[in-house]
C-alpha positions as CSV (number, residue, x, y, z in Angstrom):
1,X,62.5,85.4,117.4
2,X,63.5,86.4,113.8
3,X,60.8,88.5,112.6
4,X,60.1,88.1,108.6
5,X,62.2,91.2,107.3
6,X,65.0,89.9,109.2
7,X,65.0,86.4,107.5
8,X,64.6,88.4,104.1
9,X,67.6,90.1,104.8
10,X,69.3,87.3,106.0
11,X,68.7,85.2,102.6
12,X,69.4,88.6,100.8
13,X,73.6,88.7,102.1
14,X,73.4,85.0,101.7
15,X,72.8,86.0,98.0
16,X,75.3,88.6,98.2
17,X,77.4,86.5,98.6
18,X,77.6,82.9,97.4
19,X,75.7,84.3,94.1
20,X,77.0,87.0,93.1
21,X,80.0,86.8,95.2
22,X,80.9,90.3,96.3
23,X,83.3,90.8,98.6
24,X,82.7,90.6,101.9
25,X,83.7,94.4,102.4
26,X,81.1,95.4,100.1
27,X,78.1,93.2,101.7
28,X,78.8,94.9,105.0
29,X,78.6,98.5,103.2
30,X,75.6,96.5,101.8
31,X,74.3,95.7,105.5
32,X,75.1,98.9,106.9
33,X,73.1,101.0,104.3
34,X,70.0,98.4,104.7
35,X,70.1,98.3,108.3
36,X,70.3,102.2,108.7
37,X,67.2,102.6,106.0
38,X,65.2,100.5,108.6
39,X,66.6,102.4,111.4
40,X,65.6,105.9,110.5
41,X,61.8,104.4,109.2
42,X,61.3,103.2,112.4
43,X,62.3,106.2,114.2
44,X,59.3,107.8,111.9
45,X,57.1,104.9,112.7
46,X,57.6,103.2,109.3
47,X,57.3,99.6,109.4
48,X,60.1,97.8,107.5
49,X,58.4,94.3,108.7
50,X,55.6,94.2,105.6
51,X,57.9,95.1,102.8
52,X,55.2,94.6,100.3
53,X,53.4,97.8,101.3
54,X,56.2,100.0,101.7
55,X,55.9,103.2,99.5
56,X,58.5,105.3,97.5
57,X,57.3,108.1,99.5
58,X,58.0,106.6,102.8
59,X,61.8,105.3,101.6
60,X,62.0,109.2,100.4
61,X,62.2,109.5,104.3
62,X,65.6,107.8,104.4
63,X,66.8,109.5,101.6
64,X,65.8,113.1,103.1
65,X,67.9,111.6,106.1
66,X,71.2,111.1,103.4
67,X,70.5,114.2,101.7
68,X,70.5,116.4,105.4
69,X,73.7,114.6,106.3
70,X,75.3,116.5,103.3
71,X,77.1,113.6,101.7
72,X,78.0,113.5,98.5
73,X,75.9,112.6,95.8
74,X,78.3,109.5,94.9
75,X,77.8,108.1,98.4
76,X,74.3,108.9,98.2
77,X,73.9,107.2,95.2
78,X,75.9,103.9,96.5
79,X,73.0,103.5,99.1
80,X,70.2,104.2,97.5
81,X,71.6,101.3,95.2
82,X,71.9,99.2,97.8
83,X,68.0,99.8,98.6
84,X,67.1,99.4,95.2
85,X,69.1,96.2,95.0
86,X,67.1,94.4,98.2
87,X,63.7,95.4,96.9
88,X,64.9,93.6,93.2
89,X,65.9,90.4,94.8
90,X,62.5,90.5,96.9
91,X,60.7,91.2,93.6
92,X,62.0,88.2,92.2
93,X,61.6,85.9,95.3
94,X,57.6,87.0,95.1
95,X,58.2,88.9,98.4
96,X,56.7,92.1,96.8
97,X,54.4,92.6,93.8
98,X,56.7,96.4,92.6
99,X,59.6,97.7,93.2
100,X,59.2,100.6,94.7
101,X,62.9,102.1,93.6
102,X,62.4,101.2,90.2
103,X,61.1,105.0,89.1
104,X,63.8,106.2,91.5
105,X,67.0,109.0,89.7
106,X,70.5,108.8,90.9
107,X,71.7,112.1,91.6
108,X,73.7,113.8,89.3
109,X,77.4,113.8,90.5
110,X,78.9,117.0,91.3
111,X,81.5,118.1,88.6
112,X,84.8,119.1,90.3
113,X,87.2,121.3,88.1
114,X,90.5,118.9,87.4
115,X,93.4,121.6,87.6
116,X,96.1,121.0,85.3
117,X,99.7,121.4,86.5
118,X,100.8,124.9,85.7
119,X,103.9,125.1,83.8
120,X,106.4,126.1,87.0
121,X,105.4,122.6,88.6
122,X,106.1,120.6,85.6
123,X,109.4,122.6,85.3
124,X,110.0,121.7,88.4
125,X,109.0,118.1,88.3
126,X,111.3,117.8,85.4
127,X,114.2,119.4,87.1
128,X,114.1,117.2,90.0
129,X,117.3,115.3,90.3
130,X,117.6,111.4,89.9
131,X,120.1,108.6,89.9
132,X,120.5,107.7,86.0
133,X,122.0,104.6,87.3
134,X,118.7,103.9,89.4
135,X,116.6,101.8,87.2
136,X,113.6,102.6,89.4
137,X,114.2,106.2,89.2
138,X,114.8,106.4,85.6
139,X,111.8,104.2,85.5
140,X,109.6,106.6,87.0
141,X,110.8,109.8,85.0
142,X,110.5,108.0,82.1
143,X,107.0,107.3,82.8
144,X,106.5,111.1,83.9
145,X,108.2,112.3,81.2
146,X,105.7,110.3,78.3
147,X,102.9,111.0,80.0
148,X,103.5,114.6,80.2
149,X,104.9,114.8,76.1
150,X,102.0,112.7,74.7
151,X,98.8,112.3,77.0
152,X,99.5,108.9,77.1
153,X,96.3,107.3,79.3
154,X,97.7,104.8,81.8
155,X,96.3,101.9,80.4
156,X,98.0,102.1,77.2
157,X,101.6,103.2,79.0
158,X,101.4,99.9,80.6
159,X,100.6,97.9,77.3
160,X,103.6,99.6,75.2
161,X,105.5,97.1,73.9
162,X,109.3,97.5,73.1
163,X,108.6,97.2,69.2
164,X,106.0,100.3,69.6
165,X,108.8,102.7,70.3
166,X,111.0,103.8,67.7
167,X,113.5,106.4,68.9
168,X,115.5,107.1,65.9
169,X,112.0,108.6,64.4
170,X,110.7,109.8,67.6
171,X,107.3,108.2,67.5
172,X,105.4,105.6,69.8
173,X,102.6,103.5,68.3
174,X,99.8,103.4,70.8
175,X,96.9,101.1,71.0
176,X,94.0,103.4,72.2
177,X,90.4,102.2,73.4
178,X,88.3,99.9,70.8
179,X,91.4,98.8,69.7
180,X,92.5,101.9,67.3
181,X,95.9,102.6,66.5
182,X,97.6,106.0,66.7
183,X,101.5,107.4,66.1
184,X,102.6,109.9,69.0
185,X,105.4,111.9,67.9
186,X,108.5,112.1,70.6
187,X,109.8,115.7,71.4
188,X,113.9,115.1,71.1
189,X,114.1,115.5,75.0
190,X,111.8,113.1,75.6
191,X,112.8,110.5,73.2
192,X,116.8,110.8,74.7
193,X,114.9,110.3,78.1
194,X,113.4,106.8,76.8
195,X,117.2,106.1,74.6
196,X,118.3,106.4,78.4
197,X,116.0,104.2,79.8
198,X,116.2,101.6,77.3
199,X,120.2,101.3,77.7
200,X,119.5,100.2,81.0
201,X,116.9,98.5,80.7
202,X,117.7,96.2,78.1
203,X,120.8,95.5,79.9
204,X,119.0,94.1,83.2
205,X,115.6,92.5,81.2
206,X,114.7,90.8,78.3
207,X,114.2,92.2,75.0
208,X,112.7,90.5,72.7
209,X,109.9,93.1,70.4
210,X,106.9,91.5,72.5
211,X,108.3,92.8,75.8
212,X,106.7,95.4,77.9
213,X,108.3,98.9,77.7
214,X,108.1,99.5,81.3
215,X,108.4,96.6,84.2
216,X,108.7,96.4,87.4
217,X,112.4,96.0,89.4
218,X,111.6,92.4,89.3
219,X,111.2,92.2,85.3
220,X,107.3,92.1,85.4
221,X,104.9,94.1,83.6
222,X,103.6,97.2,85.2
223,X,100.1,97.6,86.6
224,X,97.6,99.9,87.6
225,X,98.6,100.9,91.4
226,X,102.8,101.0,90.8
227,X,102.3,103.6,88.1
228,X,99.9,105.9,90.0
229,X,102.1,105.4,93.1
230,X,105.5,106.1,91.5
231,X,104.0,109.1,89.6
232,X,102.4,110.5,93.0
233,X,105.5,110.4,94.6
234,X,107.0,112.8,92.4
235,X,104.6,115.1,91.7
236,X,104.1,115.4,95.4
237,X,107.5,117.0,95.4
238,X,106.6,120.0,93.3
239,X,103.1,120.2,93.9
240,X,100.4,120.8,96.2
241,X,97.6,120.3,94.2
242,X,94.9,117.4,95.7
243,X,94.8,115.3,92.6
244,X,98.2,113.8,91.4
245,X,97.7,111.4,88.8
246,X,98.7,110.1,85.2
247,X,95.2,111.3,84.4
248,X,96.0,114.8,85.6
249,X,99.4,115.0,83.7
250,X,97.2,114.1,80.3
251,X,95.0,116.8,81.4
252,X,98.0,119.1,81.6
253,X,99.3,117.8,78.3
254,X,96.1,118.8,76.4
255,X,95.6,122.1,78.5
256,X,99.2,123.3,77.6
257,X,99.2,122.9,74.1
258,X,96.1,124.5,73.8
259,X,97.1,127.6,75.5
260,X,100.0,127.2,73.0
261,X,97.9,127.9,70.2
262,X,97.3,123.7,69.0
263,X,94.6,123.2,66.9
264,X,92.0,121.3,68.9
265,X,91.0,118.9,66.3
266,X,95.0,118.0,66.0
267,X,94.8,117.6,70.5
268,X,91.6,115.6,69.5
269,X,94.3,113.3,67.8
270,X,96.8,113.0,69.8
271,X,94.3,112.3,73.0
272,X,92.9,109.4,71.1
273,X,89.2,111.0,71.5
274,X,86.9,109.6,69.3
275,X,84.5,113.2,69.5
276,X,85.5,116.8,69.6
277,X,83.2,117.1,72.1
278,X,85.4,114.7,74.7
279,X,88.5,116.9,73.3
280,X,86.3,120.3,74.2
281,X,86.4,120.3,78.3
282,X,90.1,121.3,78.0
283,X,89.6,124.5,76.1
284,X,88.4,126.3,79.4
285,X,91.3,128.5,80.1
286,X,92.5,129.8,83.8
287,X,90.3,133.1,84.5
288,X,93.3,135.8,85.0
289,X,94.9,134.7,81.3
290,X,91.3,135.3,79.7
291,X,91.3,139.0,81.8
292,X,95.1,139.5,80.7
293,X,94.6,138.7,76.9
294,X,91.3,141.0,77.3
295,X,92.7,143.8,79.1
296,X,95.8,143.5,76.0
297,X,93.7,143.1,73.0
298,X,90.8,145.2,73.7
299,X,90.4,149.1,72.2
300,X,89.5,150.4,75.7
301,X,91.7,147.8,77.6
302,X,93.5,149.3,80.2
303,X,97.5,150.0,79.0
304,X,100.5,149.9,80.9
């Protein structure tokens, strides 16, 4: 016989799903995390059965349980979510009179250090041979190449629009988040690179000023997955770094010039950063070139 948690729960995916229609991937994480909560309070003699007197303290139980496991705080955070979720919907159905989650904290997530591309790999990258006559290939070098010489994000790579290049002044109009407008300006390899591209692809596409810059090999517009898969694949070749992304090329846009000597206010531009303070978390240099400018500039640094 069903006991009464297990009709709550029942009602709870059936709300999962025709109300707020997650997918059904999702409600089984859902079930999963639920059913495991009630799992390990049982194990402590918890009863899961009168929801209404359950305590934060004795749901802390569970979340000891998550936290011994060693997981990370993201996926910790994800099921505790879930928990708090279940006990929101009973709250509104009159099953309990509080919430027991609501006071509850996420855990802060754990910041890992994004490591730009060092200046050998992008060499590399950009050495890597290609059939000019490929538009694919030239396709995804082009893409490379802009997101390397302007910390393009990838969202507004995909929206360029043929009439948002112009080549003969080496600049690209951008449209950045909330909608605000900003001119790149093209290094002269770079904007050959694109002249390239644009010979060939204006010959096999249309192109009127409203066209996408960059499509598909079947004339479409790009989207999200194609660009991080065709930038991955190259940057694979020259790197062995775990993240490989557009994201991590306009990292290593921003990190070079820096170490070049830019003006981080004029990097706060280009980026499209509304703050300094967004512009700030690339001015944290690699360890050994801090010691080597120290060990140079110093009065007591050591001399060759």
């Amino acid at each position: 016989m069903e006991t009464r948690n297990q009709t709550f729960l029942t009602q709870y995916f059936e709300f999962l799903s025709v109300q707020k229609n997650l997918s059904l991937h999702t409600i089984k994480a859902y079930q999963s995390d639920l059913l495991s909560c009630l799992h390990i309070l049982e194990q402590e003699g918890v009863s899961f059965d009168n929801i209404n007197t359950l305590s934060y303290s004795q749901l802390r139980i569970w979340l000891i349980h998550l936290m011994q496991q060693e997981l990370s705080h993201s996926s910790i955070n994800r099921k505790t979510a879930a928990l708090n979720s279940y006990f929101r919907f009973a709250l509104n159905k009159g099953w309990v009179s509080k919430n027991p989650m609501e006071n509850h904290k996420s855990l802060k997530f754990e910041k890992k250090a994004m490591l730009p591309f060092s200046k050998e790999e992008i060499n590399a990258l950009f050495n890597i041979a290609i059939d000019e006559s490929n538009y694919e290939e030239l396709r995804n070098v082009t893409i490379l190449e802009l997101f390397y010489a302007t910390g393009i994000r990838k969202s507004e790579l995909i929206h360029l629009k043929l009439s948002d290049v112009d080549v003969d002044s080496r600049t690209i109009k951008v449209l950045g988040k909330r909608n605000k407008e900003r001119f790149i300006p093209l290094i002269e390899h770079t904007a050959s690179r694109i002249a390239n591209y644009l010979s060939l692809r204006n010959h096999l596409f249309e192109r009127s000023s409203d066209s996408f810059l960059f499509l598909t090999a079947k004339g479409q517009k790009m989207y999200p997955n194609l660009v991080n898969r065709s930038v991955n694949a190259y940057l694979k070749r020259v790197s062995v770094k775990t993240k490989k992304s557009p994201h991590v090329l306009r990292h290593t846009f921003a990190t070079h010039l820096l170490q070049n000597g830019a003006d981080i206010n004029s990097v706060k531009e280009l980026l499209g950063h509304s703050s300094l303070a967004a512009t700030q978390i690339y001015t944290h240099a690699d360890i050994e070139l801090l010691k080597e400018v120290h060990k140079n500039a110093h009065p007591r640094g050591e001399k060759e």
